[in-house]
C-alpha positions as CSV (number, residue, x, y, z in Angstrom):
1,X,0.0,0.0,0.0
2,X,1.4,3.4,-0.8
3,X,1.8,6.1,1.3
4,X,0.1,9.4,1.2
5,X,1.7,12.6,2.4
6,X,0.0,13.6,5.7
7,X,-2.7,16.6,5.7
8,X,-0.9,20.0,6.3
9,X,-0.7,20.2,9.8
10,X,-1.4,16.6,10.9
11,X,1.0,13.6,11.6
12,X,0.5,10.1,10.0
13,X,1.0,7.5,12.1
14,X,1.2,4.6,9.8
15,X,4.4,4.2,7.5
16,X,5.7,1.5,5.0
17,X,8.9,-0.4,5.7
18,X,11.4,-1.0,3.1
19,X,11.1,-5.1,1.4
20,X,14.1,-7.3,1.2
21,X,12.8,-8.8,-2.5
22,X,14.6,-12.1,-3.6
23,X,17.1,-12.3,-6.7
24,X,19.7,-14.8,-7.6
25,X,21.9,-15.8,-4.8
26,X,19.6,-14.3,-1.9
27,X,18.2,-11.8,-0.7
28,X,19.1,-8.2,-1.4
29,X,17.5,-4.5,-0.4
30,X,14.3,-3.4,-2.3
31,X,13.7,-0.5,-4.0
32,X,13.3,1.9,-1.1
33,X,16.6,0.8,0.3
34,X,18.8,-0.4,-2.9
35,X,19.4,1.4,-5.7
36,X,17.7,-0.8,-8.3
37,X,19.6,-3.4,-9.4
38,X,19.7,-5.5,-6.2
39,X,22.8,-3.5,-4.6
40,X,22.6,-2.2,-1.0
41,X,22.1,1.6,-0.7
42,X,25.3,3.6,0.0
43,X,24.5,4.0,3.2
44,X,25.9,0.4,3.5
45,X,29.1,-0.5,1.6
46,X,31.8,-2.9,1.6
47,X,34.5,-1.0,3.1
48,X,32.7,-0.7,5.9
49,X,33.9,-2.5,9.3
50,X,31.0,-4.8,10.7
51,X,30.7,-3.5,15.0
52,X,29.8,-7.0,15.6
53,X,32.6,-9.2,13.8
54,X,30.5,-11.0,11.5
55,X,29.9,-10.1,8.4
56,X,32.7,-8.4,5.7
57,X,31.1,-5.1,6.0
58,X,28.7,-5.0,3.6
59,X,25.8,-6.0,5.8
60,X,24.8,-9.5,4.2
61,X,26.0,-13.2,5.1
62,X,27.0,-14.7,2.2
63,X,27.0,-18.8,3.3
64,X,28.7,-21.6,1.0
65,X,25.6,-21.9,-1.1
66,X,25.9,-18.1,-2.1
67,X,22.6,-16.8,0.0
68,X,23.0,-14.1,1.6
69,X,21.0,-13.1,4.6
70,X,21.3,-9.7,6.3
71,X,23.3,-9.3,9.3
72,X,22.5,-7.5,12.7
73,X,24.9,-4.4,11.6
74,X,23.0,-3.8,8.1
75,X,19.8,-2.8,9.8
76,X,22.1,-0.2,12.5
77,X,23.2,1.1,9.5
78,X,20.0,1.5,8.2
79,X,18.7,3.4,11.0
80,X,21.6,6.1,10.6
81,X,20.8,6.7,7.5
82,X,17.3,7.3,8.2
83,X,18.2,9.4,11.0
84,X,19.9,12.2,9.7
85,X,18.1,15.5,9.7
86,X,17.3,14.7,13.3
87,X,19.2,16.6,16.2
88,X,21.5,13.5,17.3
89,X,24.3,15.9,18.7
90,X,25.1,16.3,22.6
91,X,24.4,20.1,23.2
92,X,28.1,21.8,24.0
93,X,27.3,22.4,27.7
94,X,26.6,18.6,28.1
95,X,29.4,16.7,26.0
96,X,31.8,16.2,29.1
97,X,29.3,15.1,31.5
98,X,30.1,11.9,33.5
99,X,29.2,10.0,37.2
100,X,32.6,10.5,37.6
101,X,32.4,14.3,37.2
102,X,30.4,17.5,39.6
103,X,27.5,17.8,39.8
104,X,26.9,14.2,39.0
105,X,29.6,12.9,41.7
106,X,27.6,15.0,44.1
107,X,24.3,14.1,43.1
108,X,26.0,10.3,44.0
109,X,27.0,11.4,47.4
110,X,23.8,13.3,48.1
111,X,20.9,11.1,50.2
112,X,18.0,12.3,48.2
113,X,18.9,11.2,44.8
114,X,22.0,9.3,45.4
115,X,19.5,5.9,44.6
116,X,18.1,7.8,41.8
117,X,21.5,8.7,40.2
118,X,22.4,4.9,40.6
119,X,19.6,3.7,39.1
120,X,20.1,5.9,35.8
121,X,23.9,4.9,35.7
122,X,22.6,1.0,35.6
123,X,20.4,2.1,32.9
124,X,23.1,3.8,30.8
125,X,25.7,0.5,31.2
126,X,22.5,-1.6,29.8
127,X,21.4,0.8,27.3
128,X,21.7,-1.9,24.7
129,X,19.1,-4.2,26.2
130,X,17.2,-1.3,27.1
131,X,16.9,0.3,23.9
132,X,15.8,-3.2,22.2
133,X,13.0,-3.1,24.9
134,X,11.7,-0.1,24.6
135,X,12.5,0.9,27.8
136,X,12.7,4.6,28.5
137,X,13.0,7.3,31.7
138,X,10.6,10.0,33.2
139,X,12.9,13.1,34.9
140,X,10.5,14.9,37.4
141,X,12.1,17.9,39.2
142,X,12.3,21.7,39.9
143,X,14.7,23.8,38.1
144,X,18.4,23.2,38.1
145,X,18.1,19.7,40.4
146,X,20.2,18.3,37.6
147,X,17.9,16.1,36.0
148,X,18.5,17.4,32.0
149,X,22.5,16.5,33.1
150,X,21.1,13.1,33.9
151,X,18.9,12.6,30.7
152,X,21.8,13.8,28.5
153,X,24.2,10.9,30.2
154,X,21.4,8.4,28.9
155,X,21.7,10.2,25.8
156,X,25.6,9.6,25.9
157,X,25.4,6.3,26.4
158,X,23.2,5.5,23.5
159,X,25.5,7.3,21.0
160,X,28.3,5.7,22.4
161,X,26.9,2.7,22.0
162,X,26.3,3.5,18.2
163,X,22.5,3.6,18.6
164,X,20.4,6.7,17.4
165,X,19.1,8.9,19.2
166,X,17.5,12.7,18.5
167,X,17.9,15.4,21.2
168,X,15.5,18.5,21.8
169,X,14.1,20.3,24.0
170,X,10.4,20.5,23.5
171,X,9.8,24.1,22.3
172,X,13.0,23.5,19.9
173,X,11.1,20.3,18.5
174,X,7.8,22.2,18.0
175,X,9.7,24.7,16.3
176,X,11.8,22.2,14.1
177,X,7.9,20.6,13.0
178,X,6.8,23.8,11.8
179,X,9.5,24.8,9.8
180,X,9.1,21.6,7.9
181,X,5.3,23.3,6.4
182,X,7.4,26.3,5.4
183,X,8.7,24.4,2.2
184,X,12.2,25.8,2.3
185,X,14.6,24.2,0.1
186,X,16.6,21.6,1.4
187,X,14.5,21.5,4.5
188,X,13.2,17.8,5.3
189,X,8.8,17.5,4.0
190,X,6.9,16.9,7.0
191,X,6.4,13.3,6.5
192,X,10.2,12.5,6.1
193,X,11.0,14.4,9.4
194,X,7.9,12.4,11.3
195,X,9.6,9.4,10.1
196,X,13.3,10.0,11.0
197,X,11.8,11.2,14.5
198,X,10.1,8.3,15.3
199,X,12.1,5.7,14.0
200,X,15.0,6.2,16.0
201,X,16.4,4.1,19.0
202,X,15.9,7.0,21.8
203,X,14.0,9.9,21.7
204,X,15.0,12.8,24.2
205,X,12.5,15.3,24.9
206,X,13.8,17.8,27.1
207,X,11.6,20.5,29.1
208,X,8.1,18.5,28.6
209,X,5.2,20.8,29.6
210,X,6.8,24.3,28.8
211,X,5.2,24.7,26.0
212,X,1.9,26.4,25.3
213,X,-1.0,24.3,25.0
214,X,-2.8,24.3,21.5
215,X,-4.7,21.5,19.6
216,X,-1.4,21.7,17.3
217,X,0.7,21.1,19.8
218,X,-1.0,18.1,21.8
219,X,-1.6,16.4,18.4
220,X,1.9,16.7,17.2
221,X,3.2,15.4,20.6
222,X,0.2,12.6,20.9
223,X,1.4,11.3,17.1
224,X,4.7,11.6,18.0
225,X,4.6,9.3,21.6
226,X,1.8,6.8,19.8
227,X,4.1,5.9,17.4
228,X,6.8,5.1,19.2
229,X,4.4,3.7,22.2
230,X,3.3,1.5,19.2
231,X,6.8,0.6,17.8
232,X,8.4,0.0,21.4
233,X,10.6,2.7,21.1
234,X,12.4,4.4,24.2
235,X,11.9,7.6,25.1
236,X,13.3,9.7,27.7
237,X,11.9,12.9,29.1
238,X,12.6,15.6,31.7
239,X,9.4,17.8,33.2
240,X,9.5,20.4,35.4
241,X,5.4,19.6,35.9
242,X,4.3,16.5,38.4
243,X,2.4,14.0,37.1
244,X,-0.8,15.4,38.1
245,X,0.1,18.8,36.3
246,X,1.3,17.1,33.4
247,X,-1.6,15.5,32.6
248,X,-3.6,18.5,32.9
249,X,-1.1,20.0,30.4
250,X,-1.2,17.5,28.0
251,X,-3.9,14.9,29.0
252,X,-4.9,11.0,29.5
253,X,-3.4,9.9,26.4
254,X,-0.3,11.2,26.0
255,X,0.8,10.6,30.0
256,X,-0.9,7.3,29.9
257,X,1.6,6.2,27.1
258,X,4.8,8.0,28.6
259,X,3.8,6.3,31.9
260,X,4.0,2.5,29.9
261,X,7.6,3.5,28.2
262,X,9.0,5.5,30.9
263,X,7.8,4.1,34.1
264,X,6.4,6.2,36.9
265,X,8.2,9.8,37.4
266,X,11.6,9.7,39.0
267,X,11.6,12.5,41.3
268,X,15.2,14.4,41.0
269,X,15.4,16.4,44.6
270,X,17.3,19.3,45.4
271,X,18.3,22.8,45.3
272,X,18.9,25.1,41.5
273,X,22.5,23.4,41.4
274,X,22.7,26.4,38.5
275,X,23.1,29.6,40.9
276,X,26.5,27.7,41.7
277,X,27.8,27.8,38.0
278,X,28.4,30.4,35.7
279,X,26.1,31.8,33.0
280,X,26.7,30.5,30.0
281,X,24.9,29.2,26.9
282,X,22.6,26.0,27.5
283,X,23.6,24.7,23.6
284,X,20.4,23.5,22.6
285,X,21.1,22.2,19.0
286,X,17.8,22.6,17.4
287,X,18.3,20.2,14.2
């Protein structure tokens, strides 16, 4: 079934996947993936170095009767691809973070989140299994109690581990979706950013609740969580806003699904560790 191009100002939740089609000797990418003729895409080539030791590189098992099956790194590679034109960048402020490093280290030491802080830091050294699970986090806490620092570490972790991910802060995404109606050149259609967005290992959604509420905005956001509610796809998010609030902000339906990915709220405690530092950019990258 083909797809359509979503309605000006609406996002489509259902999206084809690209077919392996058979041809001599295997199986090889179809036409949304190769370029024709039965050849992988270029995202995928030959001179590339499989992560997990088993194939040559190009993404297909060749066996002794000269079938070739795809291997595990193909489809990573796949995802990459797909993923560009999202914000997958560490903002500038956050690229050195570590538990090892203040305010984290503190935050380890400190009774009120120290269990909270080692709880994140066993998510980030399975963020493999996590990711494949669907598993994802819900950051609850006033300004500056550290729990954007803690996000972006899970964030870390998933780049690291050569997963995707795409990084905003909420307003910035909003932002991002309506430039893609403006029809600039070179800009991503609507449709192709909705894709890219949801088809990605983690999404990061940084600052839930500060934005304005609209009927745009609660259907972009309620699109955006079903999908990935539907695919199993992890999301994490930080909220100034308790549960309770949240939901008033953004209703049943979209808390009800960030509740089954994320878990209940994790409550980050503390003072504004940010009247201790000093001013400085916060780095967003808005894609």
């Amino acid at each position: 079934m083909s797809a359509e191009r979503p309605a000006r100002g609406r996002l489509e939740a259902s999206l084809p996947d690209a077919p392996l089609v058979a041809v001599p000797g295997g199986l090889r990418p179809g036409p949304a993936e190769g370029d024709g003729e039965g050849r992988p895409s270029s995202g995928i080539n030959a001179r590339a170095v499989c992560p997990f030791a088993v194939c040559d590189g190009s993404g297909w098992i060749v066996d002794e009767s000269d079938v070739a099956t795809p291997c595990e790194c193909r489809e990573r590679r796949i995802e990459k691809a797909r993923a560009k034109g999202v914000s997958a960048t560490l903002p500038k402020r956050f690229r050195g973070v570590s538990f090892e490093r203040p305010p984290l280290s503190d935050m380890a030491r400190d009774p009120k989140v120290r269990s909270k802080v080692s709880e994140i830091r066993s998510f980030c050294d399975e963020i493999d299994a996590r990711l494949d699970e669907g598993q994802g986090l819900w950051l609850e806490g006033g300004p500056g109690t550290g729990k954007t620092t803690l996000a972006m570490l899970v964030s870390k972790a998933a780049l690291d581990a050569g997963r995707t991910a795409a990084i905003y802060s909420l307003p910035g995404l909003l932002a991002r979706i309506r430039r893609t109606f403006d029809g600039e050149a070179g800009q991503d259609s609507y449709f192709t950013f909705f894709r890219r967005l949801t088809s990605v290992d983690l999404l990061h959604l940084d600052d839930l609740g500060a934005e304005n509420r609209t009927e745009w905005v609660l259907e972009q956001l309620y699109a955006i969580i079903d999908r990935r509610y539907s695919d199993q796809r992890s999301i994490v998010v930080t909220t100034n806003l308790n549960a309770a609030a949240l939901t008033e902000q953004l209703g049943d339906r979209i808390v009800s699904r960030l509740t089954e990915i994320c878990g209940d709220p994790m409550l980050i405690e503390g003072k504004d560790r940010r009247i201790d530092l000093a001013p400085g950019d916060f780095g967003y990258d808005q894609g």
